[in-house]
One Martini backbone bead per residue (centre of mass of N, CA, C, O) as a GRO file, in nm:
protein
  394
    1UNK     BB    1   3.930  -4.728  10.548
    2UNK     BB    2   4.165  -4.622  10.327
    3UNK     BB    3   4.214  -4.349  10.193
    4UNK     BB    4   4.279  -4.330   9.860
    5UNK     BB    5   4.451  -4.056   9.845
    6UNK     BB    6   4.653  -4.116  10.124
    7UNK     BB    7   4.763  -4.411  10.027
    8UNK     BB    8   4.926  -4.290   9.765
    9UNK     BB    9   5.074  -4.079   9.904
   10UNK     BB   10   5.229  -4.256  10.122
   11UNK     BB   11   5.380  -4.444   9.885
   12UNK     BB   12   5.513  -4.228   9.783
   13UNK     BB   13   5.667  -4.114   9.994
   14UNK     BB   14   5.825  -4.380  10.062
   15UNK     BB   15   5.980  -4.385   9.789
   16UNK     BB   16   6.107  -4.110   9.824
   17UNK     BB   17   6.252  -4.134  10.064
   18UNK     BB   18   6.414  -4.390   9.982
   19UNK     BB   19   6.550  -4.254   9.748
   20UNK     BB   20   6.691  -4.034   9.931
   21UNK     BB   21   6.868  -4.248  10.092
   22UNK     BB   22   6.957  -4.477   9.901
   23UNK     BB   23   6.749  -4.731   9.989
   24UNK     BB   24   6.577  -4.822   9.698
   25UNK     BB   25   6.578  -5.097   9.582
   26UNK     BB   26   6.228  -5.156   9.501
   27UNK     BB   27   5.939  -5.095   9.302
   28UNK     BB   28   5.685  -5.309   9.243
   29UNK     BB   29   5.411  -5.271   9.004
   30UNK     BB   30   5.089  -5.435   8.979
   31UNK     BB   31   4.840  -5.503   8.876
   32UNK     BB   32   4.667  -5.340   8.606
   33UNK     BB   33   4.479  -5.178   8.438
   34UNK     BB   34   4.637  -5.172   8.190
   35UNK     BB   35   4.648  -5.410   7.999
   36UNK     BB   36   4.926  -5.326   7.803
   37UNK     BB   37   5.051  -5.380   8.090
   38UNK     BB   38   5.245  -5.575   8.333
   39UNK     BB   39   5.467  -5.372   8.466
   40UNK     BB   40   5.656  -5.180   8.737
   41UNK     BB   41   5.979  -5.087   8.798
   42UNK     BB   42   6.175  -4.936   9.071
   43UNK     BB   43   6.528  -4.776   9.048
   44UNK     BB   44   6.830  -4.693   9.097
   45UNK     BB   45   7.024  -4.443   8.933
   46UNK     BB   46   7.283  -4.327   8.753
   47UNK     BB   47   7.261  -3.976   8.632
   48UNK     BB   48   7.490  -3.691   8.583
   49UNK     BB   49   7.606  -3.741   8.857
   50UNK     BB   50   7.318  -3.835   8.971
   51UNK     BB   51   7.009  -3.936   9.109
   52UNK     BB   52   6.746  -4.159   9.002
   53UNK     BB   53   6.420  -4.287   8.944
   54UNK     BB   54   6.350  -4.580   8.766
   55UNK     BB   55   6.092  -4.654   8.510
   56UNK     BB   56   6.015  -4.967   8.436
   57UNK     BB   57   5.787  -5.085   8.147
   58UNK     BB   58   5.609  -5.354   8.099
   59UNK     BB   59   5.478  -5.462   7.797
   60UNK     BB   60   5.285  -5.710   7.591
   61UNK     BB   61   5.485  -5.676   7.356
   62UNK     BB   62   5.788  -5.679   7.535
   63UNK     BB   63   5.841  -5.407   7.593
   64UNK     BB   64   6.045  -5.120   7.737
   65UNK     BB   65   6.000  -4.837   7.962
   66UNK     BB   66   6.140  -4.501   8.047
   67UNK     BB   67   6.173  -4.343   8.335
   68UNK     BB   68   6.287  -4.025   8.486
   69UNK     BB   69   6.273  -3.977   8.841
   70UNK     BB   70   6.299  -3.817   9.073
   71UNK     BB   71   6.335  -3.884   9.403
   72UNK     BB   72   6.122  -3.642   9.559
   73UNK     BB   73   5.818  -3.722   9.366
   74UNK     BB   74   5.555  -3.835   9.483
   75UNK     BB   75   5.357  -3.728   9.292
   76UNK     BB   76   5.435  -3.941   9.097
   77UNK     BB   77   5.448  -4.210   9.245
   78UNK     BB   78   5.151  -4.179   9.300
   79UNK     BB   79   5.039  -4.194   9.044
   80UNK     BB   80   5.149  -4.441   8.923
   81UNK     BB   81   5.002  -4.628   9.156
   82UNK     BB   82   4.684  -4.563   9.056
   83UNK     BB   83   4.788  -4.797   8.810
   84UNK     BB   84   4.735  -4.985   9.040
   85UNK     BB   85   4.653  -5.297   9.247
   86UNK     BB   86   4.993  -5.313   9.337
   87UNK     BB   87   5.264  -5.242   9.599
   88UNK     BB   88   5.605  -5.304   9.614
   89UNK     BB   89   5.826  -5.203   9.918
   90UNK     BB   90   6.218  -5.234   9.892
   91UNK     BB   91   6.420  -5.163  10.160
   92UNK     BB   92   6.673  -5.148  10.373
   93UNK     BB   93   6.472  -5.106  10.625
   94UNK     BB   94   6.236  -5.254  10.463
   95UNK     BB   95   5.848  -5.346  10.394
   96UNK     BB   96   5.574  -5.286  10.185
   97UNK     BB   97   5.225  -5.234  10.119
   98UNK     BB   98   4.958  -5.220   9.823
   99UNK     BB   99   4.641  -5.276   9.828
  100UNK     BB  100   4.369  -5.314   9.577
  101UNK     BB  101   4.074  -5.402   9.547
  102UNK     BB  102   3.784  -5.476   9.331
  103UNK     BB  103   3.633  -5.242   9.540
  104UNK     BB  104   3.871  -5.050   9.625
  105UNK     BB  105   4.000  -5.117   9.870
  106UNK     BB  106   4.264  -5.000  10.062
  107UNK     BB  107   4.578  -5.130  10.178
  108UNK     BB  108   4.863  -5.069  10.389
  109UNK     BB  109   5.130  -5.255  10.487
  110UNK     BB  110   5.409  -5.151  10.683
  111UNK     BB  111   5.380  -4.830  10.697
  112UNK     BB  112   5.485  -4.748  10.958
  113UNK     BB  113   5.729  -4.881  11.018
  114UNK     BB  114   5.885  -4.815  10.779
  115UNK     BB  115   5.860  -4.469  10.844
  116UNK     BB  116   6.039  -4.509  11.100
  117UNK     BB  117   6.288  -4.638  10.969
  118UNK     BB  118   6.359  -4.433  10.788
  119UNK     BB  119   6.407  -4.196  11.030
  120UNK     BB  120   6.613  -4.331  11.099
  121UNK     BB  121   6.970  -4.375  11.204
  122UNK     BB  122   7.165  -4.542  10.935
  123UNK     BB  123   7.061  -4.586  10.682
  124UNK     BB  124   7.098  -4.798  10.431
  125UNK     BB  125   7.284  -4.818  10.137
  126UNK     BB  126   7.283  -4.879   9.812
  127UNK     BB  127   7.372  -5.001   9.503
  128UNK     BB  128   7.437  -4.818   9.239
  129UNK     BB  129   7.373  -4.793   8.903
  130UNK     BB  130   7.385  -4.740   8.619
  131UNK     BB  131   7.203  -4.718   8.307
  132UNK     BB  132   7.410  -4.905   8.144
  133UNK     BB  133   7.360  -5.262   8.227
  134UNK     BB  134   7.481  -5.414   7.977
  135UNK     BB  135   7.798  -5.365   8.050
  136UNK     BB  136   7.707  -5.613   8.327
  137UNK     BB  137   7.723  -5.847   8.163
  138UNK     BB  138   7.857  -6.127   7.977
  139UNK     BB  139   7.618  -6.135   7.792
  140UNK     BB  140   7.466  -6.031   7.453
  141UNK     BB  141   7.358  -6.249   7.227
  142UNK     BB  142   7.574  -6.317   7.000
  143UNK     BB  143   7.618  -6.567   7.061
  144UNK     BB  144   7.652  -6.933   6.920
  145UNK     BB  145   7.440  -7.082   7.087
  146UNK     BB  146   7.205  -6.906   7.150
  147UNK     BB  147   7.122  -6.936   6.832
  148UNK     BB  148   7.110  -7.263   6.850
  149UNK     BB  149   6.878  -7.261   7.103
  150UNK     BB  150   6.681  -7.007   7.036
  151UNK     BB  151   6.733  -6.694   7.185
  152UNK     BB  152   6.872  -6.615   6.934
  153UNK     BB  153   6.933  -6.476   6.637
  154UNK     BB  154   7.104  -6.409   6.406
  155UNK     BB  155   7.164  -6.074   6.458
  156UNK     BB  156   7.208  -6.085   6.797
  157UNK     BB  157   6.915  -6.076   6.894
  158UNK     BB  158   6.684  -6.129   7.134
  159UNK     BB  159   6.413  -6.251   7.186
  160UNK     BB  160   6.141  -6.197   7.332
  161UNK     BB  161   6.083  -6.500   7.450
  162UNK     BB  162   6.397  -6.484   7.567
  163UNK     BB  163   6.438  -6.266   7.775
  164UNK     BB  164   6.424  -6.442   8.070
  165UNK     BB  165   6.631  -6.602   8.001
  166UNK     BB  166   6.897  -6.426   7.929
  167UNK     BB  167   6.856  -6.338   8.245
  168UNK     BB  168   6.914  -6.618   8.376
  169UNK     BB  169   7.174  -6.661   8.240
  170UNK     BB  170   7.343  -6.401   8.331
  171UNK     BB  171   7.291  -6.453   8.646
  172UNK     BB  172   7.420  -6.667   8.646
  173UNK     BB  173   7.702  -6.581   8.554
  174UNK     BB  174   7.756  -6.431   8.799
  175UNK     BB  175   7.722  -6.630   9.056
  176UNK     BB  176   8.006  -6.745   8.944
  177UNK     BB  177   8.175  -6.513   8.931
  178UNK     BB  178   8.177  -6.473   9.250
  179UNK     BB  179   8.308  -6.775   9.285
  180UNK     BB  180   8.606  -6.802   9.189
  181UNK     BB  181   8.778  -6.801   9.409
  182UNK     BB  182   8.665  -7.101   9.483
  183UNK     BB  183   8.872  -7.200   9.209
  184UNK     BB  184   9.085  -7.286   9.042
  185UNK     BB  185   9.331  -7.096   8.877
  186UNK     BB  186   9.446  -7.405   8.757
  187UNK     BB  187   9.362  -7.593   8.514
  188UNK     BB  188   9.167  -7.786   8.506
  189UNK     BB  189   8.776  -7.762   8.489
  190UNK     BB  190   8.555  -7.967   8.702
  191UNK     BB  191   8.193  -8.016   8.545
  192UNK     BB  192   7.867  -8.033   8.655
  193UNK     BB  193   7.514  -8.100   8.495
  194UNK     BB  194   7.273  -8.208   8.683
  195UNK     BB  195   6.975  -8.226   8.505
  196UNK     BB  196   7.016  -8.041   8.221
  197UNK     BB  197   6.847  -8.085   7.987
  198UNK     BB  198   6.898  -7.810   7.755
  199UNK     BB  199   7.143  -7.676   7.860
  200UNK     BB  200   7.182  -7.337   7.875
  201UNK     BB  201   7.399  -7.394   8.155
  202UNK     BB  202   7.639  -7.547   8.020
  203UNK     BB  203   7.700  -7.354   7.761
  204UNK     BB  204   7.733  -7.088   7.916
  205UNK     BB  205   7.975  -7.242   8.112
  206UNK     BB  206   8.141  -7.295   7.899
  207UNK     BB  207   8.202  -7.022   7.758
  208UNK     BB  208   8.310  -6.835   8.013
  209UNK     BB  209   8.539  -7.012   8.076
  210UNK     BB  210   8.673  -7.076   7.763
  211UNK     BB  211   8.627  -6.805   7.609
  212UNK     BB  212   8.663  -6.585   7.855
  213UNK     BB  213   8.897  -6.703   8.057
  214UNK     BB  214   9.070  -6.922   7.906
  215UNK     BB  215   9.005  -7.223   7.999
  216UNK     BB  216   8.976  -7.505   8.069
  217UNK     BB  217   8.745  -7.789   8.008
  218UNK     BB  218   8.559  -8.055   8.181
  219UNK     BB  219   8.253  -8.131   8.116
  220UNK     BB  220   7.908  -8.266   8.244
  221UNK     BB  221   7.570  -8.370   8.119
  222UNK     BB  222   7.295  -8.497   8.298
  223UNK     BB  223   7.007  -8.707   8.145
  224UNK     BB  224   6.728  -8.891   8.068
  225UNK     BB  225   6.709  -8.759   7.783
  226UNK     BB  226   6.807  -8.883   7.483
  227UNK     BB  227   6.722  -8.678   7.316
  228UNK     BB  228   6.859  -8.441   7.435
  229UNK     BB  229   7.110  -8.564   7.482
  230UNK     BB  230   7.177  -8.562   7.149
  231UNK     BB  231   7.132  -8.294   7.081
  232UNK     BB  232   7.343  -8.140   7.303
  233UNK     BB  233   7.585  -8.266   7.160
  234UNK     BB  234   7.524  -8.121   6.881
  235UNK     BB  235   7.570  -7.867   6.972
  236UNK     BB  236   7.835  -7.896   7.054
  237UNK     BB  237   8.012  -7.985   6.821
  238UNK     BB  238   7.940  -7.707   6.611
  239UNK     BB  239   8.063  -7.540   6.869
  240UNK     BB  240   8.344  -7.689   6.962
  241UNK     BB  241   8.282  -7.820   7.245
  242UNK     BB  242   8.569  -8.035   7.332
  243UNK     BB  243   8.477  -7.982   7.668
  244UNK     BB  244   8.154  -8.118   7.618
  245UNK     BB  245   7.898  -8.350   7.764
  246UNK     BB  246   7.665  -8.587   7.709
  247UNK     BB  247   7.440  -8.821   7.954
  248UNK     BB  248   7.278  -9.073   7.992
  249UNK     BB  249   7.086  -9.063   8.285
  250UNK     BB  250   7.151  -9.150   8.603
  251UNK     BB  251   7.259  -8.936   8.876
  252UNK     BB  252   7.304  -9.182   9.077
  253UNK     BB  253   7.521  -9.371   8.850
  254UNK     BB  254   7.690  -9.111   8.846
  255UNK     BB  255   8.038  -9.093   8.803
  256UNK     BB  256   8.383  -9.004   8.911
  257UNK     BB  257   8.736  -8.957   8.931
  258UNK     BB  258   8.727  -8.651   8.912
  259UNK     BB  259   8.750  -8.352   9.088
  260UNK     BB  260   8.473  -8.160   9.161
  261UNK     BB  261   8.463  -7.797   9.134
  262UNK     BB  262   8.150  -7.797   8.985
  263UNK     BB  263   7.776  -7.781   9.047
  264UNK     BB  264   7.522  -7.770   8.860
  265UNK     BB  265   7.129  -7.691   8.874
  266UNK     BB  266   6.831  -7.645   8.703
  267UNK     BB  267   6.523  -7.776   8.789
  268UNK     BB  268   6.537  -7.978   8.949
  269UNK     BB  269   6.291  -8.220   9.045
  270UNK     BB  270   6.256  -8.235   9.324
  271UNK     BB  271   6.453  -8.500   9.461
  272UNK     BB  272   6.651  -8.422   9.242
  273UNK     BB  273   6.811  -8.191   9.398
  274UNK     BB  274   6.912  -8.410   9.622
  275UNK     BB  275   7.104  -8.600   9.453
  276UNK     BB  276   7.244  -8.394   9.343
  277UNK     BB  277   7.384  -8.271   9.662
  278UNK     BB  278   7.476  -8.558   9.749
  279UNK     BB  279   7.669  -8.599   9.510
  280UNK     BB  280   7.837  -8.313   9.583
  281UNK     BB  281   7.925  -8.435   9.875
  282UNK     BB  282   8.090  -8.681   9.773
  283UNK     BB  283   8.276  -8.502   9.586
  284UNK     BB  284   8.363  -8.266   9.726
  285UNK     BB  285   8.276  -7.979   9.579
  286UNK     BB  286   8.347  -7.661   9.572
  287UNK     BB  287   8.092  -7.561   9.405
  288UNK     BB  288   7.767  -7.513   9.451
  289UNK     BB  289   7.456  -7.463   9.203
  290UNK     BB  290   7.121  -7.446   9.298
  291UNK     BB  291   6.746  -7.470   9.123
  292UNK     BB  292   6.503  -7.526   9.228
  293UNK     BB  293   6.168  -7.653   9.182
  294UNK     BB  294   5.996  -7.843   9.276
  295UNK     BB  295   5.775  -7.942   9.584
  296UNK     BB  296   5.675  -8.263   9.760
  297UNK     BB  297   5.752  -8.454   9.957
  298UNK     BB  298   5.687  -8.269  10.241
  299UNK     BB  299   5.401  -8.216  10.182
  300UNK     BB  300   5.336  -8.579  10.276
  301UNK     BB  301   5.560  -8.580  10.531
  302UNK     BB  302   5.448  -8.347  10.740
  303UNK     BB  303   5.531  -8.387  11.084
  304UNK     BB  304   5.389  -8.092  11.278
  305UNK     BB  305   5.232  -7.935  11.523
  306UNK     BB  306   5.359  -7.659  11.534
  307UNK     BB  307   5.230  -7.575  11.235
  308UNK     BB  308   4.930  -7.635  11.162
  309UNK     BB  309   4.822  -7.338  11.107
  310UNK     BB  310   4.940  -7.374  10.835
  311UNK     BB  311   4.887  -7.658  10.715
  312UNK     BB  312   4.588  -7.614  10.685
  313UNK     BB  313   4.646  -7.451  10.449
  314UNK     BB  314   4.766  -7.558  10.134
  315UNK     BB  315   4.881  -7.332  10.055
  316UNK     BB  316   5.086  -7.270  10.275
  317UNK     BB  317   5.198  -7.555  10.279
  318UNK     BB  318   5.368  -7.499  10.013
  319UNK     BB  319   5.495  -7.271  10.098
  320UNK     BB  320   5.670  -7.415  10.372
  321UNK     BB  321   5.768  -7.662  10.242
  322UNK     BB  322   5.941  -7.497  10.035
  323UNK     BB  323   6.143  -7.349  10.242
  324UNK     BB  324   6.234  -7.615  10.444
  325UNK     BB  325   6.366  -7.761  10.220
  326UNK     BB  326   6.581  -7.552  10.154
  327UNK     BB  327   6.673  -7.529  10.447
  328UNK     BB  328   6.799  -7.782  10.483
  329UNK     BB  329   6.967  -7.861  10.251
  330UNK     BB  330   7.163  -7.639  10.387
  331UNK     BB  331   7.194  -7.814  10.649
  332UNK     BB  332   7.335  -8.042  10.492
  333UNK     BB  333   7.571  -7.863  10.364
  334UNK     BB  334   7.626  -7.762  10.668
  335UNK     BB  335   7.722  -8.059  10.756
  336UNK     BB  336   7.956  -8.087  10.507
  337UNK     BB  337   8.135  -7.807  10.498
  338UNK     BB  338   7.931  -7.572  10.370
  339UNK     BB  339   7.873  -7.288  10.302
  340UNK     BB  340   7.574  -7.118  10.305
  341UNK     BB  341   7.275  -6.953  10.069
  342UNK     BB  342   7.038  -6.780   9.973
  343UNK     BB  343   6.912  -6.687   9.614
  344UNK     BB  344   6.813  -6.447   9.397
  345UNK     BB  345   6.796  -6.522   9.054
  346UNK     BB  346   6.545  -6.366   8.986
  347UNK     BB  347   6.246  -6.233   8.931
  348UNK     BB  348   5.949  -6.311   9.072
  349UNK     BB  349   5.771  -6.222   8.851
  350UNK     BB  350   5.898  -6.440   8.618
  351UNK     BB  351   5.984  -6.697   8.860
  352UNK     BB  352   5.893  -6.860   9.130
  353UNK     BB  353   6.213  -7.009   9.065
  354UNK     BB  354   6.395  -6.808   9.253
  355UNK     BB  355   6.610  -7.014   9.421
  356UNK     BB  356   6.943  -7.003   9.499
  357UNK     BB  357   7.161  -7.262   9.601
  358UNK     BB  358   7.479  -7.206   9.810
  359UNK     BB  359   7.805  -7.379   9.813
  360UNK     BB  360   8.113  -7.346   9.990
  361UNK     BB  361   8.367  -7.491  10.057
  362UNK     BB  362   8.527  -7.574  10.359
  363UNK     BB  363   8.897  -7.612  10.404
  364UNK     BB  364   8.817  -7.583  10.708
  365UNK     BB  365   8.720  -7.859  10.749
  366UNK     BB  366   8.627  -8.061  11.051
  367UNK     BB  367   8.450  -8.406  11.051
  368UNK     BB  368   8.530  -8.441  11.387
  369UNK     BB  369   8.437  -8.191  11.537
  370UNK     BB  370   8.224  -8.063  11.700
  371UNK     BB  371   8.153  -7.834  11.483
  372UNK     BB  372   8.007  -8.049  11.336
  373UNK     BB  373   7.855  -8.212  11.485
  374UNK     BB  374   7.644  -7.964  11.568
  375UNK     BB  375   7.566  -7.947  11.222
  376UNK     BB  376   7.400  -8.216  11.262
  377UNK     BB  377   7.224  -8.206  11.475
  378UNK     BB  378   7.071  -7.984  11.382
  379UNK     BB  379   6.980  -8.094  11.115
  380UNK     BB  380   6.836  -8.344  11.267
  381UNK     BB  381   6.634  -8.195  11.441
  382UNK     BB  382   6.491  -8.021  11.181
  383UNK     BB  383   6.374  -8.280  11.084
  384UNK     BB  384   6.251  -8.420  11.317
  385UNK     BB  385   6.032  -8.149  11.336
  386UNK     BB  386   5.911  -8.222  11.042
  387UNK     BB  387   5.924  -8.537  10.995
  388UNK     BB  388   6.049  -8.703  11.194
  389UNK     BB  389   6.064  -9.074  11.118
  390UNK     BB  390   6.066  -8.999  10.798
  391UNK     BB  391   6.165  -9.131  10.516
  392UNK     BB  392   6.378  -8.909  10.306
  393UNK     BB  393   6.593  -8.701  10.075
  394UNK     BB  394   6.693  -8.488  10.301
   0.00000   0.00000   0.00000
């Protein structure tokens, strides 16, 4: 068992080395003694011309307390990690972990190959941000959908309980904001939001295009619920958004003849995020951005004894499952022609679904080439090594 005292001393210490070589990601404490905690992160700061390592606290008031602390404080870091049974440690050099049982015993995990890392020379610096990250927002809360969404109050105040959701609708406006190079730059652009749901990302596309952007915009929300799509309707009307519309119905029988810009899709469940992906490689839309919801379909299908080992415990099964789905979905997607990667929409802290996939449309893309041949083969290879050939939605 690794001695108590040594275990917090070492985390705080590889906390300490990532932060003054300007390595350190984030460092994550969670499950806390003190009941009225959540978490703490800790994350590189600029301030007064140098840099701190902040750790915001997140208390279960909803509340979030912020200490400034030196970057080489070890015995600091030490202490803070003593209050929680769990530490990941995320650096440009790798990852390690401090997990402490029930029982008391602490493991340590991946801290040797760390601290190798770490001393090894050339490792990679994070980008700091300033202290005051609000200023590098879309959003601030005040805006007038935020309001009807019932996201922020009157006074555009953003509500307690809507805190995670506004940090989710302005991480995707950033994402967007990324992908701008790849639409066009002049003329109406056209946005489809498929499995649209109660819309927050429609509404927020619509806003930041339009309102931010000063775009022309023809977008359109398509799902399955009357009643939402009614509602959503009714709030865009109130906002005045007349290049905004809602249509019920199913995404496979939903058609355009305008050559769509951007196809953006969250939480479509299962399946339907399959489809959401067909439908914008049918219209071959220059950027896609979606972010899968449940997958089960794999969980079904997968017929891989290659993996047997992973697939017989049903936990890791789902969570292989839930990998692989997205990323073939990928290897669709670049068998068709575009750019693509996983990125993280939020922090997985705050919610398990935080996979956002994007396609880039690649305008040099020859579906005669070789490589399109290629990236074809691939992707079939790829399904017939997991599911055989069992007829699936990806």
């Amino acid at each position: 068992m690794i001695n108590i005292t040594n275990a917090y001393a070492r985390m705080g210490a590889l906390i300490a080395r990532a932060a003054e070589l300007g390595a350190l990601k984030k460092a994550v404490f969670s499950k806390p003694d003190d009941r009225e905690t959540v978490r703490t992160t800790v994350t590189l700061r600029a301030l007064g011309g140098g840099t701190v390592a902040q750790a915001e606290t997140l208390r279960a008031d909803h509340k979030a307390l912020h200490e400034n602390i030196p970057v080489n404080d070890c015995a600091r870091f030490c202490t803070l990690a003593q209050g929680f049974a769990q530490v990941n440690l995320l650096t440009t050099a790798g990852e390690c972990e401090l997990k402490r049982s029930a029982s008391g015993k602490l493991t340590l995990l991946g801290g040797d190959k760390l601290e190798r890392a770490l001393q090894a020379a050339g490792v990679p610096s994070v980008k700091v941000e300033g202290n005051n990250r609000e200023k590098s927002h879309i959003l601030h809360g005040d805006e007038p959908f935020l309001k009807l969404l019932g996201v922020s109050e009157e006074n555009g105040r953003v509500k307690d309980k809507k805190q995670s959701k506004f940090r989710q609708i302005n991480r995707f406006l950033e994402l967007i904001r990324d992908c701008l190079s790849h639409l066009p730059q002049e003329g109406t652009l056209r946005i489809c939001d498929l499995c649209c749901g109660k819309s927050y990302l429609s509404f927020a596309a619509y806003h930041y295009f339009a309102n931010v952007l000063k775009r022309r915009v023809r977008m359109t929300g398509v799902d399955l619920k009357p009643d939402v799509v009614a509602y959503c309707n009714e709030v865009a009307h109130k906002l005045g958004f007349d290049g905004l519309e809602f249509l019920c119905g199913d995404v496979n029988l939903y058609d355009t003849q305008e050559h769509v810009n951007l196809v953006i899709s969250l939480h479509a469940c299962d399946v339907a995020t399959d489809f959401v992906l067909h439908k914008a490689v049918a219209w071959g839309a220059d950027v896609v951005l979606s972010t899968p919801c449940c997958h089960h379909e794999m969980n079904h299908t997968l017929n891989c004894p290659a993996l047997s080992f992973i697939a017989e415990h049903s936990m890791l099964r789902q969570k292989l499952c839930d990998a692989a789905t997205d990323a073939l979905r990928l290897k669709y997607l670049e068998a068709n022609g575009y750019a693509v990667c996983a990125l993280e929409l939020i922090d997985p802290e705050e919610t398990p679904k935080n996979v956002m996939l994007r396609a880039l449309r690649r305008t040099n893309f020859d579906p005669a080439s070789a490589e399109a041949e290629l990236l074809r083969t691939r992707y079939r290879e790829a399904k017939a090594f997991l599911v055989g050939d069992a007829t699936v939605s990806f």
